[in-house]
Backbone as CSV, one residue per row, in Angstrom:
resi,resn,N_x,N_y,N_z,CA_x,CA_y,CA_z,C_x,C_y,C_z
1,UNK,31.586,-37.443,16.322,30.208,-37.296,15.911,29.744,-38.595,15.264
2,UNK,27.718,-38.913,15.898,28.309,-40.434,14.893,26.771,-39.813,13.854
3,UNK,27.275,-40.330,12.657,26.629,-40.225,11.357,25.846,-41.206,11.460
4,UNK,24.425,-41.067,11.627,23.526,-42.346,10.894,22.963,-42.085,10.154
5,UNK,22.945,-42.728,8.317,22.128,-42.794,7.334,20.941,-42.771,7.588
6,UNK,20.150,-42.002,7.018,18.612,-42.185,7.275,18.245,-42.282,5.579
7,UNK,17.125,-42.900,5.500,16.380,-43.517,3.818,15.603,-43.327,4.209
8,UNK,14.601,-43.152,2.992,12.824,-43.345,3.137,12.655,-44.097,2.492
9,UNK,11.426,-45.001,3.004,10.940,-45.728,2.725,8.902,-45.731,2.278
10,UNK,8.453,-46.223,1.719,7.083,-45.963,1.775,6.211,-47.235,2.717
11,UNK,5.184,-46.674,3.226,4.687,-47.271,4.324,3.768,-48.060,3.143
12,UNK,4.083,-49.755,3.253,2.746,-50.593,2.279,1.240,-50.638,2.538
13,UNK,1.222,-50.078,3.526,-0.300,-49.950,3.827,-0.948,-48.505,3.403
14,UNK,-0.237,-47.376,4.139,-0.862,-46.043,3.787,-0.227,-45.123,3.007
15,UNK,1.097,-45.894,2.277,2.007,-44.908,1.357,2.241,-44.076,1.526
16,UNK,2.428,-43.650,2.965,3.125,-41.978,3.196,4.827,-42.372,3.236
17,UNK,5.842,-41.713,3.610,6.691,-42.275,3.448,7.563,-42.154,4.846
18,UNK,8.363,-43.182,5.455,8.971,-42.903,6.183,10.242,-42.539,6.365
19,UNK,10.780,-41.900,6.948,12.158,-41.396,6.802,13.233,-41.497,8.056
20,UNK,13.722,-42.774,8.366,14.415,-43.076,9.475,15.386,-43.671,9.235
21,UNK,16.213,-43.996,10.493,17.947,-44.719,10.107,17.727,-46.105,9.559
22,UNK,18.451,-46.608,8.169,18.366,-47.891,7.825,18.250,-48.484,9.035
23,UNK,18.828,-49.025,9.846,18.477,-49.819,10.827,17.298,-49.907,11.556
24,UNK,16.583,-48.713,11.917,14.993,-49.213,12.244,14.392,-49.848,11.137
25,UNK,14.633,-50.047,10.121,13.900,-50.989,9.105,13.886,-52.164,9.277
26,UNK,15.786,-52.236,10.046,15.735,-53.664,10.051,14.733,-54.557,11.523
27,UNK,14.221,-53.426,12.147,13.715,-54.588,13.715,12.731,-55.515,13.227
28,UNK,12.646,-56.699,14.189,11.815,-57.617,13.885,10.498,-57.529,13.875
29,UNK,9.884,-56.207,14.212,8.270,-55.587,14.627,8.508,-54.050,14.583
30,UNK,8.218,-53.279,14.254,7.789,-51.883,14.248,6.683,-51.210,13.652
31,UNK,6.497,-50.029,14.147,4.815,-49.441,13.599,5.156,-48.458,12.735
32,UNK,4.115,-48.557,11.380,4.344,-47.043,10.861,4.114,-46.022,11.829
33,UNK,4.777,-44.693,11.626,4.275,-43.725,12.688,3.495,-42.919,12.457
34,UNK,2.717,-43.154,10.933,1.804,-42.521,10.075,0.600,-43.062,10.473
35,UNK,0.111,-44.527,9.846,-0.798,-44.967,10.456,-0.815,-46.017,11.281
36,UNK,0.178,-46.128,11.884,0.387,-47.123,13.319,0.331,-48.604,13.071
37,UNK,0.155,-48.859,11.733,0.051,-50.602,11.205,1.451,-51.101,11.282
38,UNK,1.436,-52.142,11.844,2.603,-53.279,11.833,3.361,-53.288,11.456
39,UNK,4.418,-53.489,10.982,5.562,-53.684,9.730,6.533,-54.477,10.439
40,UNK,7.001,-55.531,9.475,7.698,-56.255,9.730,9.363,-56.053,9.043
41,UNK,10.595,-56.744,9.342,11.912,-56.545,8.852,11.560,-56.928,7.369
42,UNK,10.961,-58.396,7.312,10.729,-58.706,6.330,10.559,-58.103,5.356
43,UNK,9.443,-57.405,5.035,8.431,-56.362,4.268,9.895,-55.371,3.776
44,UNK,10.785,-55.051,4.264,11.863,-53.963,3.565,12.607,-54.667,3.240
45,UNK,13.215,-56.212,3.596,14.483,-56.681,3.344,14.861,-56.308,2.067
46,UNK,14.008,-56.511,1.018,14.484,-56.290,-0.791,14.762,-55.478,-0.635
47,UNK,14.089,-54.317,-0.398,14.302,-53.010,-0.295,15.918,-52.364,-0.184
48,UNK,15.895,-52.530,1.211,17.364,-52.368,1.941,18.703,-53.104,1.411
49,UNK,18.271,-54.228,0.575,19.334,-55.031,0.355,19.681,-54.489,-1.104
50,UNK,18.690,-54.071,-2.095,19.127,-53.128,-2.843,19.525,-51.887,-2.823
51,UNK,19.425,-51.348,-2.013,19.977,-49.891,-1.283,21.194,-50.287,-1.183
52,UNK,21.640,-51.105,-0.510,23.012,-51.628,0.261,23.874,-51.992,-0.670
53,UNK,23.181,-52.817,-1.865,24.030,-52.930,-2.895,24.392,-51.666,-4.016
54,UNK,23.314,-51.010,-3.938,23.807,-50.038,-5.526,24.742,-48.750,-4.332
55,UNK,24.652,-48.697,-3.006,25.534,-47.776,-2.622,27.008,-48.449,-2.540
56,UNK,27.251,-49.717,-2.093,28.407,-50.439,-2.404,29.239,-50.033,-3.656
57,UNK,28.230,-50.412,-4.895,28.584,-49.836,-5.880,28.979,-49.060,-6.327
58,UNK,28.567,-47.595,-6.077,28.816,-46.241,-5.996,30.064,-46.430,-5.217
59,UNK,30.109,-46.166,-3.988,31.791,-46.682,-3.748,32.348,-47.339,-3.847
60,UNK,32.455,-48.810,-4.505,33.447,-48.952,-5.612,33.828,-47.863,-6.753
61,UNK,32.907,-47.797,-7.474,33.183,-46.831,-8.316,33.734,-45.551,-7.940
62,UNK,33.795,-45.003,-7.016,34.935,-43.723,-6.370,35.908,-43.982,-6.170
63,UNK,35.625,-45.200,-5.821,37.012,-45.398,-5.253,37.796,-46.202,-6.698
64,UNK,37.595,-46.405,-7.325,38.313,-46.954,-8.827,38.179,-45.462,-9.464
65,UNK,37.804,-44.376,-9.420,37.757,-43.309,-10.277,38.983,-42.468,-9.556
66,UNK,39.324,-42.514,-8.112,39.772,-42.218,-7.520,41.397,-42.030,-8.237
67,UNK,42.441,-40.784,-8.241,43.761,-41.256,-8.635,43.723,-41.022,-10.684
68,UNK,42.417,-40.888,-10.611,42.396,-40.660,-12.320,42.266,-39.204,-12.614
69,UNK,42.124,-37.984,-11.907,41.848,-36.656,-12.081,42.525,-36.008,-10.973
70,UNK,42.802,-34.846,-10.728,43.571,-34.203,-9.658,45.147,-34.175,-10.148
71,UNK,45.368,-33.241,-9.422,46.538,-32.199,-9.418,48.091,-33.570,-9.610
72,UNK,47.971,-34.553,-8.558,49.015,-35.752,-8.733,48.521,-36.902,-9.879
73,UNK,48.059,-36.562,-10.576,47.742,-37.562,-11.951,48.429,-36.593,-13.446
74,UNK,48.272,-37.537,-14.044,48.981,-37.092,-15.918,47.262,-36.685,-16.366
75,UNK,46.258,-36.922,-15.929,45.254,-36.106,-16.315,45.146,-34.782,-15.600
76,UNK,45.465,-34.447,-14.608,45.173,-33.427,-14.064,45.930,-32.202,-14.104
77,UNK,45.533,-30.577,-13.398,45.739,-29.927,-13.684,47.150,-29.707,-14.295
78,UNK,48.488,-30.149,-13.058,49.429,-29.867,-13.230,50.486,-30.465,-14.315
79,UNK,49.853,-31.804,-14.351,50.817,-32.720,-14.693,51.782,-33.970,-14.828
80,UNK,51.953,-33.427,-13.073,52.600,-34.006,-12.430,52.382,-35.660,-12.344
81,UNK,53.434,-36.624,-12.354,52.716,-38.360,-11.909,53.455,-39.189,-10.863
């Protein structure tokens, strides 16, 4: 099965919001499908590139939390290490 992320985004012209796979954000030309105006890659790059980073983040952070709780740790239920 393949998983594609979808985000919303808000349209800068008519502020409705769009809701499609990160990657249509990234094409070099696309239309809102709200009110059909232009949009460029450009116009989201910040956007997306902060998305990209604070989810990075978030998994780092699982994955460093990871091994600290559960049944095979000295914190967890059993004991066990």
């Amino acid at each position: 099965m393949n998983f594609e992320r979808k985000i919303a985004l808000d349209c800068p012209y008519c502020k409705k919001t769009i809701f499609q796979p990160a990657r249509w954000f990234k094409q070099a030309y696309f239309t809102c499908p709200h009110c059909q105006k232009g949009l460029a890659e450009g116009q989201f790059a910040r956007l997306l590139a902060d998305l990209e980073q604070a989810e990075d983040a978030c998994i780092d952070a699982l994955l460093q939390d990871s091994g600290k709780s559960g049944c095979c740790s000295k914190a967890g239920g059993c004991g066990k290490s």
